[in-house]
N, C-alpha and C positions, 0 to 999 in steps of 0.2 A: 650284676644281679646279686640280690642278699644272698649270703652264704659264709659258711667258716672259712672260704679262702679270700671274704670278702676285704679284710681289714691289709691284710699282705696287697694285694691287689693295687687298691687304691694307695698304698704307698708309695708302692711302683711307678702306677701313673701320675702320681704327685712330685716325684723323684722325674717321670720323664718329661716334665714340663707342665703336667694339664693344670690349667687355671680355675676349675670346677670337676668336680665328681659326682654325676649323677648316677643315683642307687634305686635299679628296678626291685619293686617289692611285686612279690609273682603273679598274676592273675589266671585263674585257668579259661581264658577268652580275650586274649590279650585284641583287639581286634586290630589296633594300629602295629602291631609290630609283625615282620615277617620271620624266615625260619630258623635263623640262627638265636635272634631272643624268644624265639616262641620254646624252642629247644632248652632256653638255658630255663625261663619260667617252671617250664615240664621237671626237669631236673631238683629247681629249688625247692617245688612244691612236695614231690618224695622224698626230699632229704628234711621236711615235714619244717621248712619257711612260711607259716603264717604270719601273721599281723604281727603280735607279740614278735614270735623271733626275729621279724624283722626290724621292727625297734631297736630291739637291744641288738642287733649286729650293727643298728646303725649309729647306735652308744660307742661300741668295738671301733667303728670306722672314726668316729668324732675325736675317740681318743689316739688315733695313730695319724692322722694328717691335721695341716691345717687350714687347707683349701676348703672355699664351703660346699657344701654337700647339701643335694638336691632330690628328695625321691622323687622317683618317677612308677604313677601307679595307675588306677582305672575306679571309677567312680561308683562301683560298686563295691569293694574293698573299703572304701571310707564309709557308705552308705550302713553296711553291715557293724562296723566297727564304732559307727558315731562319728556325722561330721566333726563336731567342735571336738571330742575326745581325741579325735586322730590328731588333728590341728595341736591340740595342748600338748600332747603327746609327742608324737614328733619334734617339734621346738624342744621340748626338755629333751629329748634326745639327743639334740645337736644337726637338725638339720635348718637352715637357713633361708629355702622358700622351699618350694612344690611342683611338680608336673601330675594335671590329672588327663590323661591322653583323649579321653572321650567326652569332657564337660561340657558343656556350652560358654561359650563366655559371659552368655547372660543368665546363668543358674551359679546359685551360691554365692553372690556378690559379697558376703563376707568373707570367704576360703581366699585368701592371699596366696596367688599361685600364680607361678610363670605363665601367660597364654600363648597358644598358639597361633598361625595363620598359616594360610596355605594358600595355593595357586586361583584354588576357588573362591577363597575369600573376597566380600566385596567390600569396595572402601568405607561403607557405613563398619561393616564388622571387624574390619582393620582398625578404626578411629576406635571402637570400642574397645578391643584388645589393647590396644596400647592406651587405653585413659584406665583400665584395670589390673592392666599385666604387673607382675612383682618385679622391677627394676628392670629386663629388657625383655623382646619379643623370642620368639623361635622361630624362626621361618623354616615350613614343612615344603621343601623344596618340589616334592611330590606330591599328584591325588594317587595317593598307595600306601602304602605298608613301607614299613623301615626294611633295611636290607642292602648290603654291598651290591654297587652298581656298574656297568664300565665306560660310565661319562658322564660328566656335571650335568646336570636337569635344567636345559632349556628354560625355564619356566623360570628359575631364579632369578636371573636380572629382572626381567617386568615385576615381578615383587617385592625388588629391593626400590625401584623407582616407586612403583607407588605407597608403599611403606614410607618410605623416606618422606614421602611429601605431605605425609599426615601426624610422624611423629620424630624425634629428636630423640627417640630413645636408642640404645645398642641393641642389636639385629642381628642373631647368632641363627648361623645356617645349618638345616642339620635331612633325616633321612637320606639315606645314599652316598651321603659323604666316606668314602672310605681309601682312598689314596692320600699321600702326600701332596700328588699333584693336581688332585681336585680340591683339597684341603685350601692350598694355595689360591686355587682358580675362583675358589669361594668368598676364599679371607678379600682374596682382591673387591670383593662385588659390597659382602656384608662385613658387618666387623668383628667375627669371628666364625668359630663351624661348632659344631657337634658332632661327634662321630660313637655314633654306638654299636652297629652290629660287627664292624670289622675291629674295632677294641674288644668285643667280647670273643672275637674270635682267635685274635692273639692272648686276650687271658686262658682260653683252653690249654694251651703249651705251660701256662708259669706266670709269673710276674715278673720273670726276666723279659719273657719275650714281650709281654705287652708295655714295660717299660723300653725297650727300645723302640716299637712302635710309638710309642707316642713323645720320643725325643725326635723321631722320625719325622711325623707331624708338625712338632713345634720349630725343627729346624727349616721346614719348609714354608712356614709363617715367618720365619726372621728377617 
């Protein structure tokens, strides 16, 4: 989540292996996320993280790693601030693509942004996400809210099979993800994971602790 322990943070997790860093910019109605990032949103937003400051932390973050870096926001947030503004904005800031958690895939076909899919999705909407997504998919392993879980989501394998059978793109698995050995269980199915609520929940302790978490991670990928 944007903040002044933002830039440490993701060096950490850059230092512990992660291949991307994605940077929540806060929304007060975050609807897809459950209550560890609803918590930290809460948080960013009193320590007075709006658009602006979010930017420039994410300036802060461009210049301390050099893994690419992904906001992850909500489409009201861009609406307020100006699609195309945001879009220019951002880029000169140093981020690389986008997550807007609640878009549609077929609203703002010019906004160049990671898509999502999910369990619910049908294969016409799958085919369209992946002929518009920014270089690979997200697979929302869950119909819910993001959130540390205590078992890989059923539901992912039939979405990596039907996914797979409509695009060639890379297929990073994510909500719920929060062990090494679900990490694993995931990496096996898709060709990578996501893991957010239980990274931000070892960033609460330090950037040590969430740098060992996430060699944690990577070493259960190897």
């Amino acid at each position: 989540m944007a903040g002044a322990e933002t830039p440490d943070l993701a060096r950490a997790a850059e230092s512990g292996g992660a291949d991307l860093v994605e940077i929540g910019f806060p929304f007060s109605d975050p609807l897809a996320d459950g209550p560890v990032i609803r918590r930290a949103a809460e948080r960013a937003l009193r320590a007075g993280m709006r658009t602006s400051a979010c930017l420039e932390c994410l300036r802060a973050v461009r210049e301390a790693v050099a893994v690419p870096l992904v906001p992850m926001t909500y489409a009201s947030l861009l609406e307020a601030y100006g699609w195309e503004r945001f879009a220019a904005d951002a880029h000169a800031a140093g981020a690389d693509s986008l997550i807007v958690a609640d878009l549609a895939v077929d609203a703002r076909e010019e906004l160049r942004r990671v898509q999502l899919v999910a369990p619910t999705s049908t294969d016409e909407r799958i085919a369209l996400a992946a002929e518009r997504t920014d270089g690979w998919l997200y697979l929302v392993t869950v119909a819910g809210t993001t959130g540390a879980r205590a078992e890989l989501s059923p539901a992912l394998a039939p979405l990596v099979e039907r996914t797979r059978a409509l695009t060639e793109l890379p297929l990073y698995a994510g909500f719920g993800i929060s062990t090494p050995e679900q990490a694993a269980a995931a990496a096996a199915i898709a060709d990578g994971v996501v893991v957010g609520s239980a990274a931000l929940h070892a960033a609460e302790d330090g950037p040590a602790t969430l740098e060992r978490f996430v060699a944690q991670l990577r070493g259960a990928l190897a």
